[in-house]
ZAMARGU-4260 file (C-alpha; in steps of 0.2 Angstrom, whole numbers, plus 5000, padded with zeros to 4 digits):
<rodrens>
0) 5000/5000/5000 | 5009/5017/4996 | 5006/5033/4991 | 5014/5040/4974 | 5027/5054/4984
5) 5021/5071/4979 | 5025/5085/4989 | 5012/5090/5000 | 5001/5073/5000 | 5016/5065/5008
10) 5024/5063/5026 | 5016/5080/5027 | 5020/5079/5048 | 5040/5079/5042 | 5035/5097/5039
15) 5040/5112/5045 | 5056/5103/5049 | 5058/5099/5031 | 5050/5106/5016 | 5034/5097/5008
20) 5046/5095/4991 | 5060/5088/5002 | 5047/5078/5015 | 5042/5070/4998 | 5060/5064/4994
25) 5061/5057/5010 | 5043/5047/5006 | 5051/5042/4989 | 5067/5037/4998 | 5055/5026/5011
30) 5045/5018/4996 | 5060/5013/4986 | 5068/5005/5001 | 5055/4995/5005 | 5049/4991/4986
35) 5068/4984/4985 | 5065/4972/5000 | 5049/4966/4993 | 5058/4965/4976 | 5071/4953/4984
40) 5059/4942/4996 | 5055/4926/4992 | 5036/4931/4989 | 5027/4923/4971 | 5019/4939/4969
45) 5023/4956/4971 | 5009/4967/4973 | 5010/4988/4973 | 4991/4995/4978 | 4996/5015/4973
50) 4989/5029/4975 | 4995/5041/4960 | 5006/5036/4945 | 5020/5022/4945 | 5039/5033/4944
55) 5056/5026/4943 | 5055/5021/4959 | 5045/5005/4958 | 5058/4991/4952 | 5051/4978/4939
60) 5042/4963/4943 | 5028/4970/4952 | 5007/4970/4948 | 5002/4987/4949 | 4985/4990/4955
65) 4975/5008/4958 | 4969/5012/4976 | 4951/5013/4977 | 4942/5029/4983 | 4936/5030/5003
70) 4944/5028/5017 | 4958/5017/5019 | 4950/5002/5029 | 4942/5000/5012 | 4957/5002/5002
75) 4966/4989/5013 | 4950/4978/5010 | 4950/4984/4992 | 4970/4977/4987 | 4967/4960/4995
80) 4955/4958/4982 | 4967/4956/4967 | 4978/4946/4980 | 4977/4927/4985 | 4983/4918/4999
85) 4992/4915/5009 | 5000/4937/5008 | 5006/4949/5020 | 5002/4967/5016 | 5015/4980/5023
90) 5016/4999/5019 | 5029/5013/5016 | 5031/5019/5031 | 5044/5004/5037 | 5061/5005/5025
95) 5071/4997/5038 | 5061/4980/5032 | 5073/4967/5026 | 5069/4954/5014 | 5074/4943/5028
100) 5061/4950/5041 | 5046/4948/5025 | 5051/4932/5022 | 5049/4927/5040 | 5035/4936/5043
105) 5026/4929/5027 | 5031/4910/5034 | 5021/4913/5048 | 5006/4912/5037 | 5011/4901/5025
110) 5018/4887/5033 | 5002/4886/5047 | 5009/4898/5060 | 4993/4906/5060 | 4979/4910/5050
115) 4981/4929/5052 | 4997/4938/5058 | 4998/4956/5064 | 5015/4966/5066 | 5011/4981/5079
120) 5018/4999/5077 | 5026/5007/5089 | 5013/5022/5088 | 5000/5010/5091 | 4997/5008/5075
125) 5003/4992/5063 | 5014/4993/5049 | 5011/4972/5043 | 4997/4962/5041 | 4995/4943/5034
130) 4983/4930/5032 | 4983/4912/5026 | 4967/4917/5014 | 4963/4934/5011 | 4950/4942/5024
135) 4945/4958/5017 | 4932/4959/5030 | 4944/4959/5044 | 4945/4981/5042 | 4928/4984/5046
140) 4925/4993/5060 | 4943/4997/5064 | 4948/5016/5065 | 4963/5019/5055 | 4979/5031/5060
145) 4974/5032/5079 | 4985/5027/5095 | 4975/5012/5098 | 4972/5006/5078 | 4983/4992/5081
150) 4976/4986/5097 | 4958/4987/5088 | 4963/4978/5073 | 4969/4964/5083 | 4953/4964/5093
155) 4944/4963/5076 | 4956/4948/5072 | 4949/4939/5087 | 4933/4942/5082 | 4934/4935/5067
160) 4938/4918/5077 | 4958/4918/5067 | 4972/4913/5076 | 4984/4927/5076 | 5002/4928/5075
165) 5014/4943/5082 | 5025/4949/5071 | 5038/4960/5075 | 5035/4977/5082 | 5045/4992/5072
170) 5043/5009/5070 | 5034/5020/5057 | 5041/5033/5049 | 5028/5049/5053 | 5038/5061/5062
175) 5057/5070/5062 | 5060/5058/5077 | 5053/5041/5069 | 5065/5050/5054 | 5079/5051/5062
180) 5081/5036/5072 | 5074/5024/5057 | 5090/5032/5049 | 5101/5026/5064 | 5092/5007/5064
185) 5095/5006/5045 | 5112/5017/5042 | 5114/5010/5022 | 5096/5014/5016 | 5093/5024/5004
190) 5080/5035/5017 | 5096/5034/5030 | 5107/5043/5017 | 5093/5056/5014 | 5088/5059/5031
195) 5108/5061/5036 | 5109/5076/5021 | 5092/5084/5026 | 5090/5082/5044 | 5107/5075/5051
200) 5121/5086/5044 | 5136/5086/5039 | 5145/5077/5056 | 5132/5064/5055 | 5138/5048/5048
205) 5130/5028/5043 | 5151/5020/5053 | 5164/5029/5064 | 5182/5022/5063 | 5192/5023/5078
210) 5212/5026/5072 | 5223/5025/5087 | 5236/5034/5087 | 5254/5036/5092 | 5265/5048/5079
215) 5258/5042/5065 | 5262/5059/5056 | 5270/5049/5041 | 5253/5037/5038 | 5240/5047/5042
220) 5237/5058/5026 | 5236/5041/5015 | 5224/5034/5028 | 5213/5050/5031 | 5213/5053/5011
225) 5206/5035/5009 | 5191/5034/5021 | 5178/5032/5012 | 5161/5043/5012 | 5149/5038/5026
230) 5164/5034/5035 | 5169/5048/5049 | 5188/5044/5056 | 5188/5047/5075 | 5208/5048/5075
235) 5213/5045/5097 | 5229/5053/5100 | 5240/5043/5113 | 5252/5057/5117 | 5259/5057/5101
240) 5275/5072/5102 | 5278/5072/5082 | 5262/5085/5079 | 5248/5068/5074 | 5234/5076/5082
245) 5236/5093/5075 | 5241/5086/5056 | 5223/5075/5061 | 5212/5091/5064 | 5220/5099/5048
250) 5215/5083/5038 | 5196/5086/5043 | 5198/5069/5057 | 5187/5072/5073 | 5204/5071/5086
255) 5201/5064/5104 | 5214/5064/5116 | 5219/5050/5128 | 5234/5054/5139 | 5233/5035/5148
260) 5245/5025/5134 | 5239/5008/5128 | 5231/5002/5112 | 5215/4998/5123 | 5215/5015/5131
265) 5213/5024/5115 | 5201/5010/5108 | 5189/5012/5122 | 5190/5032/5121 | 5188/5031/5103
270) 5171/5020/5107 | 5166/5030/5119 | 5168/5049/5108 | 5159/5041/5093 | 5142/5044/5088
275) 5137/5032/5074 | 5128/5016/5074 | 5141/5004/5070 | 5160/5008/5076 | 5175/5001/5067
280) 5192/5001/5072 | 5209/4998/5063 | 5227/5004/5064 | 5232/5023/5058 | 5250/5014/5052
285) 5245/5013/5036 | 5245/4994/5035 | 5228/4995/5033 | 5217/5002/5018 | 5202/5013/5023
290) 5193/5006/5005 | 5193/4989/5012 | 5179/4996/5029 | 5162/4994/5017 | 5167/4976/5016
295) 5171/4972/5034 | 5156/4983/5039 | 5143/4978/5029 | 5138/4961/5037 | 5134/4972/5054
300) 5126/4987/5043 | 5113/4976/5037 | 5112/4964/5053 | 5119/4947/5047 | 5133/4949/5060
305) 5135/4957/5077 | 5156/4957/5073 | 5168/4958/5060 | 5185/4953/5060 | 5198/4956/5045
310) 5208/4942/5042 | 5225/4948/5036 | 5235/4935/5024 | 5245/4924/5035 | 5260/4928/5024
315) 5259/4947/5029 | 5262/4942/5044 | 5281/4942/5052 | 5283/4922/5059 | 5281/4926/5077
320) 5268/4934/5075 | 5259/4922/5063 | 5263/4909/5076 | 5255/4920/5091 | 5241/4923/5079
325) 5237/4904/5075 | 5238/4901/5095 | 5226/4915/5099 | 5213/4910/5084 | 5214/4890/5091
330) 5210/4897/5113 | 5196/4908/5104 | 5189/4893/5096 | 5191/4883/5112 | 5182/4896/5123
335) 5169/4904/5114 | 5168/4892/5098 | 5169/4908/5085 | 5180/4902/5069 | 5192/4916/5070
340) 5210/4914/5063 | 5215/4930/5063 | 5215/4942/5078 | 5218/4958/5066 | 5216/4975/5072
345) 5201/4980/5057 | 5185/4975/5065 | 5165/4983/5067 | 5152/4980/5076 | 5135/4992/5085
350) 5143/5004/5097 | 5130/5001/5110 | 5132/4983/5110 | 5151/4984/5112 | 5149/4997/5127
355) 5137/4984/5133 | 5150/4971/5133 | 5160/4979/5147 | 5179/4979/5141 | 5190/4981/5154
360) 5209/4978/5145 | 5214/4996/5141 | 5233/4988/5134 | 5235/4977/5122 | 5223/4963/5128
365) 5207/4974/5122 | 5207/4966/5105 | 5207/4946/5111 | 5195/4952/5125 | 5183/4960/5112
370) 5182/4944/5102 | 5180/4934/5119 | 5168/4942/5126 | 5157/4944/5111 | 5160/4924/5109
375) 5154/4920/5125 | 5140/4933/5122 | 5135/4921/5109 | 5136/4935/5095 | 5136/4930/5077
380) 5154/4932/5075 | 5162/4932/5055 | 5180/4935/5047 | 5183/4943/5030 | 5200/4943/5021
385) 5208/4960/5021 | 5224/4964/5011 | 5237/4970/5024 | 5253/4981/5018 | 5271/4985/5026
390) 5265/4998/5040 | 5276/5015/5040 | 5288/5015/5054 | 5290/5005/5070 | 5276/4994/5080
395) 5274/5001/5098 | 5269/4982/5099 | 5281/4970/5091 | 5291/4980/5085 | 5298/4981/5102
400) 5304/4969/5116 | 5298/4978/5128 | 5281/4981/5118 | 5281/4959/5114 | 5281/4954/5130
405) 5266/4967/5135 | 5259/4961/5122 | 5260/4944/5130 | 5255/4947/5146 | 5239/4955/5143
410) 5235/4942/5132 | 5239/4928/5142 | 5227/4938/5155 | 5215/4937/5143 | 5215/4917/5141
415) 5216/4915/5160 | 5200/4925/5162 | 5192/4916/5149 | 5194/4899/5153 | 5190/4904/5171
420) 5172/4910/5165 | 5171/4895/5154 | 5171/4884/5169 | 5157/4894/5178 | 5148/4893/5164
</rodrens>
């Protein structure tokens, strides 16, 4: 069910905040992002109810039918008509959808989960509705657009003697607040991008990238240069004495200080400053490429995995560290069952998630930690290849004895902490 996104007869509360001609691309945005879902679902038929004329919006492979006149319980009632069963019936209003979630949601009603299911709003509204066989009577009677629609609809559902099924509860896109944290939920949808130029501005961003650092004067131009758009580089200066942090700020980098020095200090600071949804993290050494974050983030952007690890080549690797590396990957198997072989230094995962996990290495333990924790969390844990170059100057880690036998101890730490909780457990 949509409406054709013509300013002024669409998301009309989005205004004053935005104008009706940009409230409308916002509308366009949320129609396209969710006409691109149901594109990609598993659903025989694809069905677009419209009110106004088809644009290049709508993808191909879809049955266009016009709206009926009257009010919209009838036009609801109306579109099941050219529909069969079993179908679910979803809105606009939702671009976060996933073709996941609608093939979940429509398995609820086709594989006997219910003869009816009902996915609430959070306005008290609903923004899905299935059935096993088309019910077109199940709108009469049910007020539309109110704080109690959905409670009413599910009332009338009963009624009907259908067993119902929850879907999901998600939140509508009416207001600048529904706007602006659809945009957060969903960071790489076409509405988020929109919503970020019209109502976020400029500092807003879909991934911040922590870049801890400790006189990476040299690197840092190539890395800064190379982040890519979306992307905002939260560069934590580890009392750096070769002018990093000012070279930073010059380079456009937001520039956080932490005067407490270890890798897991300036991590944590880093997570803490940013802002963004999703958080990633990789060295400022120039090792690493900035092009290579879309990659590495885009399994937690669009909720296939709560963490991401990049697997460097093991050949990149020096052979004590390749050897450390193949020890660490084997205890994180044994602790917490994730199929790591890499420890590597480019990660991502949701901010609030990592704060949640409670972190407490601030040295060089806080990558093992990370991985362990979210293990034992039971997060869906994955590993992408990332090409790994000769770093510009000297390791602060193993580039030092000093640094490797840190190193060593924290990690070992680490191990003894984990196989501790694995026994409670």
């Amino acid at each position: 069910m949509a409406k054709a996104p013509v300013p002024g007869r669409v998301k009309t509360r989005l205004t004053p905040a935005l104008t009706a001609a940009e409230a409308a691309e916002v509308a366009e945005s949320s129609l396209a992002d969710t006409l691109a879902a149901v594109a990609a679902c598993g659903a025989e038929r694809r069905i677009l109810a419209l009110d106004g004329e088809p644009g290049p919006w709508l993808p191909e492979g879809f049955e266009v039918v016009e709206q009926v006149e009257g009010p919209f319980g009838e036009r609801l009632a109306a579109a099941w008509a050219a529909a069969g069963g079993p179908g679910l019936q979803i809105g606009m209003d939702t671009p976060q959808v996933t073709p996941g979630l609608l093939d979940r949601c429509l398995a609820t009603v086709a594989e006997g989960g219910g003869e009816a299911a009902l996915g609430l709003a959070e306005d008290g509204g609903w923004w899905a509705i299935g059935f096993a066989a088309p019910r077109p009577e199940a709108f009469a009677g049910v007020p539309m657009s109110r704080s109690d629609t959905g409670r009413r609809q599910h009332r009338r559902l009963h009624e009907l003697g259908l067993a119902v099924a929850d879907l999901p509860v998600l939140r509508d896109l009416d207001e600048v607040e529904d706007a602006r944290a659809i945009a957060t939920l969903a960071p790489r949808t076409r509405t988020a991008r929109r919503v970020r130029e019209l109502l976020l501005g400029a500092e807003a961003a879909a991934v911040d990238v922590v870049l801890p650092v400790l006189n990476e004067r040299e690197a840092l131009p190539w890395v800064l240069e190379r982040m890519p758009e979306g992307y905002r580089p939260i560069v934590v200066d580890n009392g750096s004495d070769d002018g990093s942090a000012a070279l930073a700020a010059e380079l456009g980098a937001k520039v956080v200080p932490e005067s407490r020095r270890g890798f897991g200090a300036a991590c944590y600071t880093g997570l803490a400053a940013a802002k963004a949804p999703v958080v990633a993290f990789m060295d400022c050494d120039a090792s690493l490429d900035p092009g290579d974050l879309p990659g590495v983030c885009a399994p937690v952007l669009d909720g296939e995995a709560d963490l991401v690890l990049g697997a460097r080549p093991p050949g990149s690797l020096a052979p004590h560290s390749r050897i450390a590396n193949r020890y660490l990957a084997g205890q994180v198997r044994r602790h917490c069952g994730a199929n790591a072989t890499d420890i590597g230094p480019m990660r991502a995962a949701r901010r609030e998630a990592l704060l949640d996990l409670g972190i407490t290495d601030r040295r060089s333990g806080w990558p093992l930690e990370m991985v362990l924790r979210a293990g034992a969390a039971g997060w869906r844990i994955a590993e992408l290849p990332v090409p790994y170059r000769p770093r510009l100057g000297k390791s602060k880690v193993t580039g030092t004895v000093g640094g490797t036998l840190r190193a060593v101890k924290d990690m070992r730490a680490q191990l003894v902490r984990a196989r501790r909780a694995a026994r409670e457990r």
